[in-house]
Structures are given as structure tokens and as C-alpha cells.
C-alpha positions as CSV (number, residue, x, y, z in Angstrom):
1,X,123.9,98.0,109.3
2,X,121.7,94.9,109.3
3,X,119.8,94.5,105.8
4,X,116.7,93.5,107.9
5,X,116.8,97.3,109.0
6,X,116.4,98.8,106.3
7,X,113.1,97.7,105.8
8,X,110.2,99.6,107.5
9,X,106.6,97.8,108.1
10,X,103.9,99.2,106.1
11,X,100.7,99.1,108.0
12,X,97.6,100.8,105.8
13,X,95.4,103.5,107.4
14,X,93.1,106.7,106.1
15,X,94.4,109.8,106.9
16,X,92.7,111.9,109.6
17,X,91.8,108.5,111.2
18,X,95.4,107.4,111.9
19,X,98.2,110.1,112.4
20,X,100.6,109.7,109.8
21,X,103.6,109.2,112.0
22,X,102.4,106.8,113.9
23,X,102.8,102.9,113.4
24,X,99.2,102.6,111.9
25,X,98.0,99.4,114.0
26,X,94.7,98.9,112.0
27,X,97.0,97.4,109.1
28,X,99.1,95.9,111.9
29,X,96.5,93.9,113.2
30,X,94.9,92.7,110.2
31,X,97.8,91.6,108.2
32,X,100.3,90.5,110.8
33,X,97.8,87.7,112.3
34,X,99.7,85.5,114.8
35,X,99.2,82.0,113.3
36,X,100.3,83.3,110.0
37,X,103.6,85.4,110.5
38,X,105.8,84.2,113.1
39,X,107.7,81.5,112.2
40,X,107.3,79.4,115.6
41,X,103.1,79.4,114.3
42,X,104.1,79.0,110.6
43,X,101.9,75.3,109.3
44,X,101.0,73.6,106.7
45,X,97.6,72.0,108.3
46,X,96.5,72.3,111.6
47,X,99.4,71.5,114.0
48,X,102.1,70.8,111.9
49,X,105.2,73.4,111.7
50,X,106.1,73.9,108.2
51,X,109.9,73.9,107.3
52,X,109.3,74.9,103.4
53,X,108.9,78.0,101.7
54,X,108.2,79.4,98.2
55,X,109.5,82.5,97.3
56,X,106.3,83.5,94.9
57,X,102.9,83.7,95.8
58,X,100.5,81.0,93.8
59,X,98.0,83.9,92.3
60,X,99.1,87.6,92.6
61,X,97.3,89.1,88.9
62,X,95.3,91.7,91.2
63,X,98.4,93.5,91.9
64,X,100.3,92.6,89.0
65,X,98.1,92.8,86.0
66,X,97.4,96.2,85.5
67,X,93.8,96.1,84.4
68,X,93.5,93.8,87.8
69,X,94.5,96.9,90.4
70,X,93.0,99.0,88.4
71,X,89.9,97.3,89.2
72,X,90.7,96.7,92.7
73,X,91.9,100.1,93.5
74,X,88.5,101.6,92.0
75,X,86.5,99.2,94.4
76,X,88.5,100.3,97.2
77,X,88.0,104.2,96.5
78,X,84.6,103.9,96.3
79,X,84.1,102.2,100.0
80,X,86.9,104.6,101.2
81,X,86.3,107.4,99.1
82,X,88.5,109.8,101.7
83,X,91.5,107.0,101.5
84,X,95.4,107.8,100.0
85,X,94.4,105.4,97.1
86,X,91.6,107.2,96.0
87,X,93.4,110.0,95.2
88,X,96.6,108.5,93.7
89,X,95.6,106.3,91.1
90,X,95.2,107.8,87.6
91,X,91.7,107.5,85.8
92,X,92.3,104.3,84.3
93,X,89.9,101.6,82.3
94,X,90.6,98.5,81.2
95,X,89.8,98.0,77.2
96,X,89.5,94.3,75.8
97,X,90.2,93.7,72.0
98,X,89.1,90.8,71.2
99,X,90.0,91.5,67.5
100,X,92.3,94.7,66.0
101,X,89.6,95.1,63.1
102,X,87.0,95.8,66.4
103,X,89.0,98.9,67.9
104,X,85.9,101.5,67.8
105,X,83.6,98.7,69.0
106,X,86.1,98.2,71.7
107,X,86.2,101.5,72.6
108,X,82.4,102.3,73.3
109,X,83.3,100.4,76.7
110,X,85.5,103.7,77.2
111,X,83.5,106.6,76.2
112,X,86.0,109.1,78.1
113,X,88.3,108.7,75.3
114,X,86.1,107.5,72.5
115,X,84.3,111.3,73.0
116,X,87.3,113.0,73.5
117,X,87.9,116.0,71.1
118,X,92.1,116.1,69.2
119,X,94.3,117.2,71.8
120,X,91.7,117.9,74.7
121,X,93.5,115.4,77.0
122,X,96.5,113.0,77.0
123,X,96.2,109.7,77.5
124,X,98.2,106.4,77.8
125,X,97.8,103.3,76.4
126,X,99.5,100.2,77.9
127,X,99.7,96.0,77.5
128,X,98.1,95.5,80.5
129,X,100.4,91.8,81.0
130,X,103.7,93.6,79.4
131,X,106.9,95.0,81.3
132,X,110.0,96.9,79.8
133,X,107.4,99.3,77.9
134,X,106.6,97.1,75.8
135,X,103.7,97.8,73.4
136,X,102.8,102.0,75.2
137,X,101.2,104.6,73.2
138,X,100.6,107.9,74.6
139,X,98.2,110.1,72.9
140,X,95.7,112.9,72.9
141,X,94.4,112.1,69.6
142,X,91.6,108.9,69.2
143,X,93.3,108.1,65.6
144,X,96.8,107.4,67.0
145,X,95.2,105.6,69.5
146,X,93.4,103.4,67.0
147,X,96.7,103.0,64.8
148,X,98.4,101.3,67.5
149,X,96.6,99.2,68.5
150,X,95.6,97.7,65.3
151,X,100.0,97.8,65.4
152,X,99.8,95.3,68.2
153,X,97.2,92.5,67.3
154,X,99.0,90.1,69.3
155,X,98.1,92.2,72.1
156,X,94.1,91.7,73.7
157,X,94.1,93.2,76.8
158,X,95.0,96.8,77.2
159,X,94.5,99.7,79.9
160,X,93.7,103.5,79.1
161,X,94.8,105.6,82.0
162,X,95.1,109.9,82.4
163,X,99.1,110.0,81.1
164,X,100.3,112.6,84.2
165,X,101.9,115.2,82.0
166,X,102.7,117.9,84.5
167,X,105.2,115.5,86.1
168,X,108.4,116.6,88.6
169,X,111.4,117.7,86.5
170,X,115.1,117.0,88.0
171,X,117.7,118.2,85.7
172,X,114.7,119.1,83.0
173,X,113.8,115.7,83.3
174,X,111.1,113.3,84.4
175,X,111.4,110.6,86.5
176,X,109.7,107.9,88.1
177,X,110.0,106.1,92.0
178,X,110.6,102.0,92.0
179,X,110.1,101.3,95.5
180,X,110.7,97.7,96.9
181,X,108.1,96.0,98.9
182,X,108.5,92.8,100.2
183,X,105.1,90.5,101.0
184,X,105.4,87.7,103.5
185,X,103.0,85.3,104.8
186,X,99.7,86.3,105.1
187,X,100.1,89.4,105.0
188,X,103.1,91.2,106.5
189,X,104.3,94.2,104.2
190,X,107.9,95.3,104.3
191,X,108.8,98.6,102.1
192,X,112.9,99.2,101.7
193,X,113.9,102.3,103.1
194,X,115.4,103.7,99.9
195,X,113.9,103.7,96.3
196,X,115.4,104.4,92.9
197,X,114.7,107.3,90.6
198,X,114.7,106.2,87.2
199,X,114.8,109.1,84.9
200,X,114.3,109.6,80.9
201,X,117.0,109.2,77.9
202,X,115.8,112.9,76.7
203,X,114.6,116.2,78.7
204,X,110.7,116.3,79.0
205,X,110.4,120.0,78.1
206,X,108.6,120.6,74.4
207,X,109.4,116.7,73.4
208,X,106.3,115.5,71.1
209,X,104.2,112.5,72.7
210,X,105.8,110.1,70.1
211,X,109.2,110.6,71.7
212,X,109.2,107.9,73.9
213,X,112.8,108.6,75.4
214,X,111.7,111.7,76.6
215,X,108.5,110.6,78.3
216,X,109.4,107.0,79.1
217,X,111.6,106.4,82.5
218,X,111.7,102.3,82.3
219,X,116.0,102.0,82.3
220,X,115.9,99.3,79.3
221,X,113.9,102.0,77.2
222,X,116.6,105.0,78.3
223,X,119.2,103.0,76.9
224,X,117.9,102.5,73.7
225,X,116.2,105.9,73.5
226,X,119.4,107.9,74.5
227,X,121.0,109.7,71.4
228,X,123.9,108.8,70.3
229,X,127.1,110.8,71.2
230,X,128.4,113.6,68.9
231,X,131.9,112.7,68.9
232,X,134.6,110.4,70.2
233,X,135.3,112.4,73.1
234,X,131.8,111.9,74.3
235,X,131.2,108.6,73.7
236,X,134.5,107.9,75.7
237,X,132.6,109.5,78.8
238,X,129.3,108.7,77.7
239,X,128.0,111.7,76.7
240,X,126.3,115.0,78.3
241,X,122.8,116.3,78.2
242,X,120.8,113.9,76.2
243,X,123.5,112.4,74.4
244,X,124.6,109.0,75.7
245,X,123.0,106.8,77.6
246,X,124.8,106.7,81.6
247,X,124.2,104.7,84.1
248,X,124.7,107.3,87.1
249,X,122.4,110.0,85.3
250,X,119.2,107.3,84.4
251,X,119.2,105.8,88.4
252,X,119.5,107.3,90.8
253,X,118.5,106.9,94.8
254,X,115.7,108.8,96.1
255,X,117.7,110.0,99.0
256,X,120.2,111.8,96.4
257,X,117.3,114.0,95.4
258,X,117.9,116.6,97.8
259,X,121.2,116.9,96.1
260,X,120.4,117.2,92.6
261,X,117.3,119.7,93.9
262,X,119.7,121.8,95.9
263,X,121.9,122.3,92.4
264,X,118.4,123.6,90.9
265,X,118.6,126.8,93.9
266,X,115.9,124.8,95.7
267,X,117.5,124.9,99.5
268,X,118.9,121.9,100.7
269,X,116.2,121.6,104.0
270,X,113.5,122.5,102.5
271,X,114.6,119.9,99.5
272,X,115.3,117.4,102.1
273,X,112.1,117.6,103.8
274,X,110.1,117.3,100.5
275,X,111.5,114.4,100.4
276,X,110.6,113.1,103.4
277,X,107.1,113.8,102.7
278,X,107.9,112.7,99.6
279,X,108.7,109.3,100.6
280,X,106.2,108.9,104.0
281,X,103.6,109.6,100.7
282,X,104.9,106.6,99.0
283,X,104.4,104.5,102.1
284,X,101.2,105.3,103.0
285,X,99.6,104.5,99.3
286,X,101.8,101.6,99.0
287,X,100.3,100.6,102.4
288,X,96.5,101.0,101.4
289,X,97.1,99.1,97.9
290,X,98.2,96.3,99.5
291,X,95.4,96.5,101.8
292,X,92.9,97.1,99.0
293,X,94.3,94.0,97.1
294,X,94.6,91.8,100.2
295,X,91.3,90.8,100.6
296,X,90.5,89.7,97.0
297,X,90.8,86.5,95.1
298,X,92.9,87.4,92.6
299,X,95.7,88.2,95.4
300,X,95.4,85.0,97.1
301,X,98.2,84.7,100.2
302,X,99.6,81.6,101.5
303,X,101.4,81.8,105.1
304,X,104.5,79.9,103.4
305,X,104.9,82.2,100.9
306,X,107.0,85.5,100.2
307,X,107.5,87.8,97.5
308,X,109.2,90.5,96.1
309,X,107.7,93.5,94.5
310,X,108.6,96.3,92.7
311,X,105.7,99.6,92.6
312,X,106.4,102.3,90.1
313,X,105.2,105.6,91.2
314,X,105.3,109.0,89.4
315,X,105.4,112.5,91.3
316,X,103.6,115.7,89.5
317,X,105.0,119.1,89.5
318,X,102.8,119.7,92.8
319,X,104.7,116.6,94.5
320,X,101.7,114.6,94.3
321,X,102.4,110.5,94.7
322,X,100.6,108.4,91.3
323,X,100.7,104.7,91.4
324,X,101.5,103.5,88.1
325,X,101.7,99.6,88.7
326,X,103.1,96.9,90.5
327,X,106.1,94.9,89.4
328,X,106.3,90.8,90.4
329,X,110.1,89.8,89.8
330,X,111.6,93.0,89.8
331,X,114.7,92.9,87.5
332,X,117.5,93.8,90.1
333,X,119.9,94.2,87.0
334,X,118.2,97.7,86.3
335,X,120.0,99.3,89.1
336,X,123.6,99.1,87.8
337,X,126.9,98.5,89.1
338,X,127.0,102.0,90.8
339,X,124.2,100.6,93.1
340,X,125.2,97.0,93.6
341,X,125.5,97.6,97.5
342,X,121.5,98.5,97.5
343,X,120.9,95.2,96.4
344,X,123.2,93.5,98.6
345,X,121.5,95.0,101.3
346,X,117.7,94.5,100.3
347,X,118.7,90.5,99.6
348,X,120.2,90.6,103.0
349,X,117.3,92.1,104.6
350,X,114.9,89.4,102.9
351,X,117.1,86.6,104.5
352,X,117.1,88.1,107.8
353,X,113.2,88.9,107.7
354,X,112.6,85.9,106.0
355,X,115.0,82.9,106.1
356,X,116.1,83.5,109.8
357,X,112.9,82.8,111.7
358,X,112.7,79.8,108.9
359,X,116.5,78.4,110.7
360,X,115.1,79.4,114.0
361,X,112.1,77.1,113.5
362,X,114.0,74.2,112.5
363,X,116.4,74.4,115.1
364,X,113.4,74.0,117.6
365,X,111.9,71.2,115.7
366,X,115.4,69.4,116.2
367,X,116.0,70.3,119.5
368,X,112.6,69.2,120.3
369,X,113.0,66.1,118.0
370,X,116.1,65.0,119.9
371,X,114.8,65.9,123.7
372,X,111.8,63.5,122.5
């Protein structure tokens, strides 16, 4: 199968105002405008075909920085209060520290948690410029909140968002969604038809907030949060239950979910079309974020310009969708050898979405070049 089909468009919409399995053409029309997304229209300045492409957009913090769409998502719920993204973004402030000695003065921006009685709520704290988990915290006490961040002094900007901690258990443990969307022009917004499931070193059930491994689901934290194995023989097959860190158990695709559900006695069609929803979910709020983002300056889209991006989202025990955060260079080397081909096919698919009306365009250039 061509890589280029295995991506879907994502086109934004409210639900109730388009039907969810139709081709929403409101997103359609705005962000697939002619002069900017085919490549015979593709310029530079005003009538001259452009040949070159960068494979990054110039400014991209709204969606990248996580303070930034936390911002931009809480603008867009409140003019479209009834829209997916209002309801799948976690309560989430941004907290500036301009010095670690300044923590409780900081925190008077955030009275939700400043006021907040010992275990009333759980929260998580998170760089809001960091990646590989870098720097979290997730608490439901004010002082451990205050001890790590006066940990991390290097560390100024920060976000405080509602840690979702009735997540979906598989195998006893949580997970999270990394779904690949792929941004071209200005705007035209490709989702890959599968995702990965990235699941935690250590079972969620009764682990204390401190255990990282257990809560955490980034893949370079499972390896280093997996326990060790308990003897020779299972290190030599790396391990079972929580000992051992392997690769097949921490990622996963979402399409094997129905699989591992169906071993839980859920049954395999009604596991399957959980899924489905599951996943049609996924593309409807990663069609509205980009939609919320797109019209603000700190996403600022050039029509000679693509990108990858990798979203993490997390599913509650009712299989409600969260957006967590958006990923710029997602690190391909997280998915393993046992998914290499998933890769293969998403590069593939970028080529043939991206590159190939790119050749097409310079082969009418020459042609024209040479009839002249």
C-alpha cells in the first residue's frame, strides 16, 4: 500500500454542526486554500513557482510550548465553548518563576492549587520547553510541589495541569496515544492512520505519585524506570510483569488494542469498535487544535513549509480523549525495531504527499523552460 494512504486529512469541525463521518469541509476550505497547497500554485512572491522547501516551520511555540496551547486552546474554548477542544484539554495554567526563592509568590497567579487542601486533588507539574519527562512532578500536596521546583532552578517556565488519574488500564497499566500529524503549507493537516500506545515501566494500580515508572508512559522514562530482572533467566527474555524493560510490551499500535482488550474478557467487536471511536475521537480534537492554533502568531505557516508532529494524548477509564501536548521533531527511534515498517511507511507517505507534487512542479517548469 502507498505510504501516502495511510494518511487521512484532518479537517476541524464542532460536533452537532458537522456529522462526524463526514469529510468536515469547513476545515477543508480554510486550510486547504488553492494558492497555498497545490504544488502547481506553490510561490515565493507573486508569480513566481517556488522549487524549495523546508521541512520545519519558522515559529511553531503555540503548539509546541506547552504553556503556548495551553493558552491557545483556552481562547479557543471560550469562543467555541460547545467545541471537541473544550472538553479535552486538562485544566492547565502556566506558572512563571522568575526566581526558586519566589515559589509561593509565583504561585498566587495559580490560586487553584495555591488554596488547595493535602491530597484534595492531583496535579502535574511540567517544564513547559522540556521533552523526555524531563523535570515532571505530580502531586496533590502544595509542599512537594514547592520542593521541586526549588529542585529545578534552571527551570523558569513551568505549567500546572489536572494529572488525569482515572486513566485506561491495558494489562493493569496506563498508557498514552502518540499520534502523527503531518502540517504542510498553509495549512493542510494529515493524521497517520495508526498511532502508538506507549505504556508504563510499572502497573498503575496502588503505585504512590513519586513512582514515576508507574505513572509516566514517555519510552525513554520506561526503560529506565523498569525494575530490574530477578534472575538470569529473566533478564535473558527480558523479564515479566514489571520486571524488565521490553520493547514489544512499552509500544505498542493502537490497532493491536482490540487484541490485548479481548485477553481482558472485553469482546473482540465491541473492543474493536471502541477503538474506532477511540481513534475518530483523536482526529476530531487533533483537527480543532490545529485549527485553534492556526490562526495565531505564534503558529506562523509558510506555504513552502512542512512539518512533522507528534500529539500525545491520554484516554480515561470512561474512554474520554485528553490532549497532553504537541511534539515538534518527534523521535522516530522511540518506536523500536519491532515497528520499523510504521516508519518506513509514514516517511514514505511524507514524500508522496510532499516531495511528489514538489518533482511534479519542477518537471513543468522544465518542460515549460525548454518549449520557451
Amino acid at each position: 500500500m502507498s505510504g501516502s494512504l495511510c494518511w487521512t486529512p484532518l479537517h476541524g469541525g464542532r460536533p452537532g454542526v458537522w456529522p462526524a463521518s463526514a469529510v468536515l469541509a469547513r476545515m477543508f476550505r480554510l486550510l486547504h486554500a488553492p494558492a497555498c497547497c497545490t504544488g502547481e500554485n506553490m510561490s515565493a512572491s507573486a508569480g513566481t513557482p517556488c522549487t524549495k522547501w523546508a521541512s520545519a516551520y519558522c515559529v511553531r511555540k503555540g503548539l509546541t510550548r506547552k504553556a503556548h496551547l495551553a493558552h491557545n486552546a483556552r481562547k479557543w474554548a471560550a469562543k467555541h465553548p460547545g467545541g471537541r477542544l473544550a472538553g479535552a484539554v486538562p485544566e492547565t495554567w502556566p506558572l512563571e518563576l522568575d526566581d526558586p526563592e519566589y515559589v509561593d509568590e509565583a504561585l498566587c497567579d495559580v490560586p487553584e492549587v495555591r488554596d488547595m487542601a493535602d491530597g484534595a486533588a492531583v496535579w502535574i507539574a511540567k517544564p513547559s520547553i522540556t521533552n523526555q519527562a524531563t523535570g515532571i512532578c505530580i502531586f496533590d500536596r502544595v509542599g512537594d510541589l514547592r520542593a521541586a521546583l526549588e529542585a529545578s532552578e534552571d527551570l523558569r517556565e513551568w505549567v500546572l495541569q489536572r494529572y488525569i488519574d482515572r486513566p485506561l488500564l491495558v494489562g493493569g497499566r496506563k498508557f498514552h496515544i502518540r499520534a502523527y500529524v503531518l502540517c504542510i503549507g498553509s495549512l493542510a493537516v494529515y493524521v497517520y492512520s495508526d498511532a502508538l500506545a506507549l505504556f508504563a515501566a510499572k502497573p498503575y494500580a496502588g503505585a504512590p505519585l513519586t513512582d514515576l515508572a508507574a505513572h509516566l508512559t514517555n519510552t525513554c522514562r520506561a526503560r529506565r524506570g523498569a525494575s530490574p530482572p530477578d534472575s538470569d533467566a529473566e533478564e535473558a527474555t527480558g523479564g515479566g510483569g514489571s520486571r524488565g524493560w521490553r520493547e514489544e510490551d512499552a509500544v505498542r499500535l493502537v490497532s493491536e488494542l482490540p487484541q490485548l482488550l479481548e485477553a481482558e474478557g472485553l469482546a473482540r467487536g465491541e473492543a474493536e469498535a471502541r477503538v474506532r471511536q477511540l481513534m475518530s475521537d483523536v482526529h476530531a480534537v487533533l483537527g480543532e487544535c490545529l485549527e485553534a492554533v492556526s490562526g495565531e502568531l505564534s503558529f506562523f505557516t509558510l506555504p513552502t513549509c512542512f512539518e512533522l508532529f507528534g500529539f500525545d494524548l491520554v484516554v480515561d477509564e470512561d474512554w474520554h480523549v485528553w490532549l497532553l501536548e504537541a511534539n515538534a521533531e518527534p523521535d522516530m527511534a522511540q518506536t523500536g525495531e519491532r515497528l520499523r515498517p510504521l516508519v518506513a511507511g509514514l516517511v514514505e507517505g511524507i514524500l508522496a504527499l510532499v516531495a511528489d507534487p514538489l518533482v511534479r512542479l519542477v518537471r513543468i517548469l522544465v518542460v515549460t523552460k525548454l518549449t520557451n
